[in-house]
N, C-alpha and C positions, 0 to 999 in steps of 0.2 A: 564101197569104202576102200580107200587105198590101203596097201601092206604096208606103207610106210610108217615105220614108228614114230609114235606122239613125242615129240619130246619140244621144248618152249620153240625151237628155232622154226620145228616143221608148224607146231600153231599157229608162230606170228607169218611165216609164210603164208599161209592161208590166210590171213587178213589180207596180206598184203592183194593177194590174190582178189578176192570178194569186194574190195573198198573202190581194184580197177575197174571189175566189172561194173560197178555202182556209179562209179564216173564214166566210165562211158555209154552207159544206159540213161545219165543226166544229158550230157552232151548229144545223145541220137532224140533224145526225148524234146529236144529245141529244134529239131529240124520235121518234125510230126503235124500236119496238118489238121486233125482231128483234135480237138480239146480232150475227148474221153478216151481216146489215145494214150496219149499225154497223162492224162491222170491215172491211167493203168497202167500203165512203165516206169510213174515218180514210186505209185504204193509198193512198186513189187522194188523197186530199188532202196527205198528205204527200208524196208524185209530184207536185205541184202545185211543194207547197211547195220540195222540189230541183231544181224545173226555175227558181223564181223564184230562189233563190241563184246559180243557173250565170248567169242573164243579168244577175244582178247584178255578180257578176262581171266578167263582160263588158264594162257598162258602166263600170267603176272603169277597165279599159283603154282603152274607145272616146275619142275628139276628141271637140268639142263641134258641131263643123261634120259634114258630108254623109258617111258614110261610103262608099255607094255613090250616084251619081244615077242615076237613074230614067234610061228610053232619051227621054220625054221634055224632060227639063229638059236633056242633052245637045243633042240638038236645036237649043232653044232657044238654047244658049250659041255653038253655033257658026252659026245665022241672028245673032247679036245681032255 
């Protein structure tokens, strides 16, 4: 899991992220020879695809600020 702090921008980053992968897993999935191929790279694509609506989701509920800090930026706040 990345350090990076949750907060709505880094969520909907990751859609944005997961929704590319999902299109071009569509798009390599039309050049695929095999039908069952094919039907194995649409299912796991659309598993893509519901994993990017749940953290979308998510983000419609997330603050725009630190959802969790990091143990170092704690630290920091209480050296400061």
């Amino acid at each position: 899991m990345s350090s990076k702090p949750l907060t709505k921008e880094s969520l909907l980053s990751q859609v944005d992220t997961l929704r590319d992968i999902a299109r071009r897993g569509r798009r390599l999935s039309e050049t695929m020879e095999l039908e069952s191929d094919c039907r194995w790279l649409m299912a796991h694509m659309q598993g893509i695809e519901e994993c990017a609506t749940r953290i979308e989701k998510q983000a419609v509920k997330a603050k725009t600020f630190v959802i969790a800090a990091s143990p170092q930026q704690k630290k920091r706040d209480w050296l400061a």
